[in-house]
GUZADO-588825 format. One record per residue: residue in three letters; z, y, x of N, C-alpha, C, O in turn. Coordinates in steps of 0.05 Angstrom, whole numbers, plus 5000, padded with zeros to 4 digits. Layout:
<pts>
AlaZYXZYXZYXZYX
...
</pts>
This chain:
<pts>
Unk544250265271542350045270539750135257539950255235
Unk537450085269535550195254534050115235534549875236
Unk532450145215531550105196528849805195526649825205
Unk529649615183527649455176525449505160525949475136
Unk522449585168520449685150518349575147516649595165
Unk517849415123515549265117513049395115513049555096
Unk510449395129508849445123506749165117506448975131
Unk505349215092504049035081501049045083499749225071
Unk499948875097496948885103495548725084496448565067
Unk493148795089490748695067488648555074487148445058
Unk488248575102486748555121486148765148487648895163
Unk482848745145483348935166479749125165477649065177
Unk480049275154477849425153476949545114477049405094
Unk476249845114476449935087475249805074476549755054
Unk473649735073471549655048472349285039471449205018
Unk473649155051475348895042478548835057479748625054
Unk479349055073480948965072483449225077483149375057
Unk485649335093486949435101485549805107484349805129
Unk485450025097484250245115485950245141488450235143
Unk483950245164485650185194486350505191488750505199
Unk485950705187486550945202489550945177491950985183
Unk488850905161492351015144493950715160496150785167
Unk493550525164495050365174496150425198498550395201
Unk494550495216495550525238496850795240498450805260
Unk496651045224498451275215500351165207502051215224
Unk501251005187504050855176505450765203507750845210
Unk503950595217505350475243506150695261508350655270
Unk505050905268505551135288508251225273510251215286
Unk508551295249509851525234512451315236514651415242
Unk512451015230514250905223515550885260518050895262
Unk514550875278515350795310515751095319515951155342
Unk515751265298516751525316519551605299521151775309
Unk520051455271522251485266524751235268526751195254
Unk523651105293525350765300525750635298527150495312
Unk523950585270524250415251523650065259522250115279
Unk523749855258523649575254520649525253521549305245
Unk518549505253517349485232517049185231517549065252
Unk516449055210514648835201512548825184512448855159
Unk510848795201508248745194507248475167506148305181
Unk507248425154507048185141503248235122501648425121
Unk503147985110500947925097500247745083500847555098
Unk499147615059498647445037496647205067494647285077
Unk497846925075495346795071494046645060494046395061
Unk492246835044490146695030487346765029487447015029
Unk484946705028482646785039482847015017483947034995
Unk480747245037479547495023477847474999476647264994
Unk477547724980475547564967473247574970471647494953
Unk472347694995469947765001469547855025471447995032
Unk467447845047467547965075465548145076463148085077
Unk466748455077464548625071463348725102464748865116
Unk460248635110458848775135458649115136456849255127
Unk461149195149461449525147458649695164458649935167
Unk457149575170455249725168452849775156451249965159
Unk452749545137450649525111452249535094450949545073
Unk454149555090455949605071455149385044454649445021
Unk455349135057453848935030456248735039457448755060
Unk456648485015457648255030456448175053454748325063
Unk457047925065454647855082455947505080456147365100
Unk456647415054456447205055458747035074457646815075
Unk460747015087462546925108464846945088464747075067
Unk467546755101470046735089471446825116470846745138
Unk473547005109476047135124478847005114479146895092
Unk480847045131483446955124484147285124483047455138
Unk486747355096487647695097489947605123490147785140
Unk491347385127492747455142492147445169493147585186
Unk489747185174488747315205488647605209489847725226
Unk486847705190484647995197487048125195486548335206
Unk488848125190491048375187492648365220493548545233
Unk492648115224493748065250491848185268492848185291
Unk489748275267488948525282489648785290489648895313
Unk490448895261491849095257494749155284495349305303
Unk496048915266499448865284498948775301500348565301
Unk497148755325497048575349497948355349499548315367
Unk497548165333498047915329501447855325502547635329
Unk503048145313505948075313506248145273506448355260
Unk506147865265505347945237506847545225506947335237
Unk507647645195508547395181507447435158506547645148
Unk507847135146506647085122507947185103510347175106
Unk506647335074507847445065510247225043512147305029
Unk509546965046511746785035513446695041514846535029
Unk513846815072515746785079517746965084519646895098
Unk517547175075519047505078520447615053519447765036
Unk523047515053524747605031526047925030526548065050
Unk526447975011527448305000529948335014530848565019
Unk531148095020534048125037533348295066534548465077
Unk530748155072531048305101529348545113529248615136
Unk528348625094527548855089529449085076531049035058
Unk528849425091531149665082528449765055528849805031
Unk526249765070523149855052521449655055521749425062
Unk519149805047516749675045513549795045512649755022
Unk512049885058509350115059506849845061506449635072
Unk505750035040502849905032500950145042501150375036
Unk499350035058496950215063494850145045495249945030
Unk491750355043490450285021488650175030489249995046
Unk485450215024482750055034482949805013484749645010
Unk480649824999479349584981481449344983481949194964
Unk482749325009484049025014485748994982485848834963
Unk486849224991489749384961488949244945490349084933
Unk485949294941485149234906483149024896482149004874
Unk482948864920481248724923482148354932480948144927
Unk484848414947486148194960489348194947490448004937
Unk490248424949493148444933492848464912495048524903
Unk491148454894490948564858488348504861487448474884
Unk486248464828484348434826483848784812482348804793
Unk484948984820484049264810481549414813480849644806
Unk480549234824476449254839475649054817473449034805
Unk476648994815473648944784475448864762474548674749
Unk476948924756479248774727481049124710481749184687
Unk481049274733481849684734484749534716486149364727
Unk485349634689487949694682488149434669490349414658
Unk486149144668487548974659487448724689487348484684
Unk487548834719488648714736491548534738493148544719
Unk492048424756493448224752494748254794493048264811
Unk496848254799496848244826498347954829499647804815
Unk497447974857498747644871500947654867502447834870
Unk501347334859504147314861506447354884508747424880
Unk505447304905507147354929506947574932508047594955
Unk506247834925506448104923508048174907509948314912
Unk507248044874509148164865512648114865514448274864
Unk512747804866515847764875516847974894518848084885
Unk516048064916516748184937517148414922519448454915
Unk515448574916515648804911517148904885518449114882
Unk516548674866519448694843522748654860524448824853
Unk523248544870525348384884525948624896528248704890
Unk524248834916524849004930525849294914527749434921
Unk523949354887524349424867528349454849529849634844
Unk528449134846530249154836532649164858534749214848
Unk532649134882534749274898534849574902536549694914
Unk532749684889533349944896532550104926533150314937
Unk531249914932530549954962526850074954525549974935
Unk525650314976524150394980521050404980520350405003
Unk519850404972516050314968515050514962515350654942
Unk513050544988511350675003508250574990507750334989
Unk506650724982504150684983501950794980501650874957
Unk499650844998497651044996495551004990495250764989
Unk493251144984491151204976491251074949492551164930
Unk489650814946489350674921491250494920491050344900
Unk493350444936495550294934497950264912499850114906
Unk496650514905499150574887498450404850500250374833
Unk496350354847495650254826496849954828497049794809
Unk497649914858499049604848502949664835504249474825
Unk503749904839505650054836505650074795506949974776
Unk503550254799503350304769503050014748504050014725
Unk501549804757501349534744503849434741504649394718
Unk505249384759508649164765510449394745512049294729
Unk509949754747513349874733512349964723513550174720
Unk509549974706507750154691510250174654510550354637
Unk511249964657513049914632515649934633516949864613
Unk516750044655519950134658519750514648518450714652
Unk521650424636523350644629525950914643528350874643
Unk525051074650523151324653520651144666520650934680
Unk518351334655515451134674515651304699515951554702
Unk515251134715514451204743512151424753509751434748
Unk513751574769511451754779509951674801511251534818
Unk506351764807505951694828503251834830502151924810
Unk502051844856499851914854497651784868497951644888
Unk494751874855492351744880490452054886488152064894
Unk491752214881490352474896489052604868490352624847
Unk486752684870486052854845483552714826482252814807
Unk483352474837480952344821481052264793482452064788
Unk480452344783480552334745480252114734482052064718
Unk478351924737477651744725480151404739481351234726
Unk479951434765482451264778485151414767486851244763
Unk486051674762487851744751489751634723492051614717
Unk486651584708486551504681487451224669488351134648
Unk486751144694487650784695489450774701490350584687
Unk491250854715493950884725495450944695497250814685
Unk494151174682496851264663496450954635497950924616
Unk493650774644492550654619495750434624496950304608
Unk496350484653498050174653500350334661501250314684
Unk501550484644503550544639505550804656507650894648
Unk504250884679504851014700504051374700501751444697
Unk506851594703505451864696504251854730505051784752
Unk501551994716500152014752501452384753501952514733
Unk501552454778501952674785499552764808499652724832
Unk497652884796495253024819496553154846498253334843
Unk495953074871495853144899494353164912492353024913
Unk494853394929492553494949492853354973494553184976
Unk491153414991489953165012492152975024492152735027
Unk494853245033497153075046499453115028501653065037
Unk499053204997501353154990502152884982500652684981
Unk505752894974506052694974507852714950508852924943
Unk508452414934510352574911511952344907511252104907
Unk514552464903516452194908518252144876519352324863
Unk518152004872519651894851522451744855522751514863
Unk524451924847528051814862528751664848530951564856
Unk527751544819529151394800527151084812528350874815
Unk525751094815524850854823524250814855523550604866
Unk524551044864524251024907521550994905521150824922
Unk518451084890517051054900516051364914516651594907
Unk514551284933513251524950509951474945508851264953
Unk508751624935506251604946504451874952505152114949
Unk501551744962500851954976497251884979496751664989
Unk495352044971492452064970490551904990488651754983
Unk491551965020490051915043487251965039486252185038
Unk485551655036482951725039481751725010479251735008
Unk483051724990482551884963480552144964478452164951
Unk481252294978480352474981477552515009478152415031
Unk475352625007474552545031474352795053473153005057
Unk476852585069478752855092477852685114476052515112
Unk479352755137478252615163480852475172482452475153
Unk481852365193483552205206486152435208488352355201
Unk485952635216488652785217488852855195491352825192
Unk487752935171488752965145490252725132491652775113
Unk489652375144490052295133493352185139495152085127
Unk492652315172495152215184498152345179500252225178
Unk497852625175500152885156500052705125502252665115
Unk498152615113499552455083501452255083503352205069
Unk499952105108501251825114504451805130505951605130
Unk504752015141506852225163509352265134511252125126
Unk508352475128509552485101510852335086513252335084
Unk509252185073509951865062512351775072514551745062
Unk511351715097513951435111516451725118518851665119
Unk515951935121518252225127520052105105522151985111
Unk519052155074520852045052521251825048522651805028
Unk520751615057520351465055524351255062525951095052
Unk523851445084526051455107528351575093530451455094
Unk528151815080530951975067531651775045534051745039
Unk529451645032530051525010532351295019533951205002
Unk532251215044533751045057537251195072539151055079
Unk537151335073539251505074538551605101540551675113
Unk535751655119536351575152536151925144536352095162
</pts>
């Protein structure tokens, strides 16, 4: 029977919501190893709708879980309605959405706060012992929720120093990675991995993101 795999959207575009290219890498990597997926998402408005080609707000209100339903071709649930029971994992892609819509880590850094319907899930998923996936800047919602468990959690956001630093401020050992590495932590099942941390192109990001959900998968026994 194959694997039930949550992937958790943010929206749909880097700069407020979901990065489409690590997302849609998660979805390829996850449908080439058979996996289930479910697509799910918070609905509650964005906090902001950024015009990606002025790269400014532009003033407009978005729903995260419409815009993510872009992403999943409109095959997507609310994230309040998606319990840890029916899920094997769980993969967070990155893009501002991460830190902007799932956590306030865009403007609050190590004294952020993430949604509640994130974090139930992801504690819940946590304390089963079951799997979590997350890339680029995703992982700082990782380091916030187990930054205070004991051994601290390993994880990484690639080699950036200063985002490194906030990670270890909220409790989390960061481990530096190169473009597609990936570094897995077996006491807590997390996997993570740089993506667009680093500035690589679409196949670099797709071998990080490849990677990721690879362990992602053993961590699951497949």
């Amino acid at each position: 029977m194959s694997k039930r795999v949550g992937v958790l959207l943010s929206g749909c575009g880097v700069f407020d919501g979901s990065e489409i290219h690590e997302a849609v890498s998660i979805l390829i990597a996850l449908d080439r190893h058979g996996a289930q997926v479910v697509c799910l998402a918070p609905d509650i408005p964005q906090m902001h709708v950024i015009d990606h080609v002025r790269k400014q707000p532009d003033g407009s209100t978005r729903n995260v879980l419409v815009e993510s339903a872009r992403i999943a071709r409109g095959s997507i649930r609310r994230l309040s309605d998606v319990s840890a029971s029916e899920l094997d994992a769980i993969v967070l892609p990155g893009g501002f959405g991460a830190a902007k819509n799932l956590c306030d880590f865009a403007t609050k850094a190590d004294a952020c706060t993430v949604h509640p319907q994130v974090e139930k899930l992801l504690r819940a998923m946590h304390d089963a012992g079951k799997p979590i996936g997350l890339a680029c800047i995703a992982p700082v919602i990782a380091a916030k929720l187990f930054g205070n468990a004991s051994p601290k959690p390993k994880l990484t956001i690639g080699n950036d120093a200063s985002t490194a630093s906030v990670v270890e401020k909220m409790g989390a050992t960061h481990v530096p990675a190169d473009e597609t590495g990936v570094v897995v932590d077996p006491r807590h099942k997390l996997v993570t991995t740089p993506c667009y941390m680093h500035h690589v192109g679409p196949w670099t990001v797709f071998q990080g993101a490849s990677k990721m959900v690879d362990e992602v998968m053993k961590l699951m026994g497949t």
